[in-house]
C-alpha positions in Angstrom: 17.7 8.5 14.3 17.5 5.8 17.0 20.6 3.1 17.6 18.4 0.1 15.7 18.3 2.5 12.8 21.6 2.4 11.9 21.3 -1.6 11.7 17.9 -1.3 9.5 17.7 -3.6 5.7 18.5 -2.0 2.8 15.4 -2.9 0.8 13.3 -1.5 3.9 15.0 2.1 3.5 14.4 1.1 -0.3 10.7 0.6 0.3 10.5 3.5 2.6 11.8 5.7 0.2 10.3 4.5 -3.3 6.7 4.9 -1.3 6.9 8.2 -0.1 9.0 9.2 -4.1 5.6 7.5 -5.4 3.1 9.2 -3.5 4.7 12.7 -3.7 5.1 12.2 -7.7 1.7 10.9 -7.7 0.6 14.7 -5.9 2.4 16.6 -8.1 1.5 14.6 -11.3 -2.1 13.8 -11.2 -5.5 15.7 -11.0 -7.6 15.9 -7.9 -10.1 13.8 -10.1 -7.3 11.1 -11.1 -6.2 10.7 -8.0 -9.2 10.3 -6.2 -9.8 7.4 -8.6 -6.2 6.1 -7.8 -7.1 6.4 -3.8 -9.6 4.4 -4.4 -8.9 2.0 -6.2 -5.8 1.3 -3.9 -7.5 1.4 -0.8 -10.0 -1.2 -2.1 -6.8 -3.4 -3.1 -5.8 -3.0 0.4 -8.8 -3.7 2.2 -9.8 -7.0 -0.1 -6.0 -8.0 1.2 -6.5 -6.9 4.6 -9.8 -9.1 4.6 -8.0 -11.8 2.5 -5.5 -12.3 5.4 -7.6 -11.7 8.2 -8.0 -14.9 10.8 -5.5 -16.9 9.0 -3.0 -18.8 11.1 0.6 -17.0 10.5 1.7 -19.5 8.0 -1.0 -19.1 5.8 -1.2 -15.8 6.2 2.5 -15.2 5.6 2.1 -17.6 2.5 -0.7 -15.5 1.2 0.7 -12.4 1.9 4.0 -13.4 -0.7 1.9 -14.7 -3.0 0.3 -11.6 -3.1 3.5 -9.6 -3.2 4.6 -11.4 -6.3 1.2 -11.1 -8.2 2.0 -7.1 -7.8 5.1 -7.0 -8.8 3.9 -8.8 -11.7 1.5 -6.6 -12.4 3.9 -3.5 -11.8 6.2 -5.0 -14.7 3.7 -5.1 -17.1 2.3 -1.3 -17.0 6.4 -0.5 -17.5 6.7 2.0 -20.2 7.7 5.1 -21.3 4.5 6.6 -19.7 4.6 4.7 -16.1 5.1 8.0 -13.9 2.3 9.9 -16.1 0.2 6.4 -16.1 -2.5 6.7 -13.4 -2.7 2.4 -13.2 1.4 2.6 -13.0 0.7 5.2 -10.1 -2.1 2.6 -9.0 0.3 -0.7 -9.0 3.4 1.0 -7.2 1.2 2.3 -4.1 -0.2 -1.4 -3.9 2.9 -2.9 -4.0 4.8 -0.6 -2.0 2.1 -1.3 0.5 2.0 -5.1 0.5 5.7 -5.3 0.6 5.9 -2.7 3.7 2.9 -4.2 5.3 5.0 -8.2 4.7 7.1 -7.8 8.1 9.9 -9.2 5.5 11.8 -5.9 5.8 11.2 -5.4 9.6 8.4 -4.7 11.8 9.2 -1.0 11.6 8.4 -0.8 8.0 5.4 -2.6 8.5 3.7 -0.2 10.5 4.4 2.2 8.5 3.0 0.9 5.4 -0.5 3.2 6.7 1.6 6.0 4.7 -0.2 4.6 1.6 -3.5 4.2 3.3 -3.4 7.8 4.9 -2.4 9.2 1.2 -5.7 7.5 0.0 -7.7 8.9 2.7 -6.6 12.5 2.2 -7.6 12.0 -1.5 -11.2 10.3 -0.5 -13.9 12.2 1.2 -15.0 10.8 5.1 -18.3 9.1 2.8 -16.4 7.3 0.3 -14.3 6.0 3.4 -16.6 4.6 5.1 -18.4 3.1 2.0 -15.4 1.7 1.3 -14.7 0.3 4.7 -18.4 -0.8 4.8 -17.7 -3.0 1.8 -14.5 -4.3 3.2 -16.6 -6.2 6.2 -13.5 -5.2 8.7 -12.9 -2.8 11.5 -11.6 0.3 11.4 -9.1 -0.3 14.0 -7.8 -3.1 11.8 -7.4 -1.2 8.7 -6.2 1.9 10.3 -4.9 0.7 13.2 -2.5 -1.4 14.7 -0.8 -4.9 12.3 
């Protein structure tokens, strides 16, 4: 643990930890068929978001990018029940929003970069053809979806 991690936001260790809790539960809960439908599903979230935000000037894309965040959270709320860790949308919802409030830069830049947790979980669920169809799709580069914010 470096110096600046002693000095790091709650709600970023909160995010941290409620992604990886999510996408381990979602492993252990879930079908290989299931969760290749969660993978993509989520990874088309992202990338519509990724291209969404794309080329915007940092207000708007900041403005978008909360907007966003609350429409998830939203969403989230409303697949609540006494199913939501055996519910494959709930499953769905929570990598989503874990990854658009990582991804935010609210809770540091740290957390931000690694927001690719949830993308890499999706892409060891997808084969390397469904990938690229889905990147493909998505109108962006690779290097922007996979690589650096």
């Amino acid at each position: 643990m470096g110096l600046f991690d002693w000095f790091e936001n709650k709600k970023a260790q909160f995010w941290r930890d409620e992604t990886a809790r999510t996408l381990f539960d979602a492993d252990q809960r879930f079908s290989a068929e299931i969760k290749k439908k969660i993978a993509n599903n989520v990874l088309s979230r992202i990338l519509f978001f990724l291209k969404e935000i794309n080329n915007l000037l940092p207000k708007e894309k900041n403005n978008l990018i909360y907007k966003r965040v609350d429409e998830i959270a939203k969403e989230r709320r409303q697949n609540i029940n006494e199913q939501q860790y055996n519910n494959p949308k709930w499953a769905e919802v929570a990598m989503t929003e874990s990854y658009f409030n990582m991804y935010s830069g609210h809770f540091g830049k740290k957390l931000a970069k690694e927001a690719v947790m949830v993308i890499y979980w999706c892409r060891s669920q997808l084969t390397d053809k469904e990938i690229n169809a889905l990147v493909k799709k998505s109108g962006l580069s690779e290097d922007k979806i996979f690589g650096e914010l």
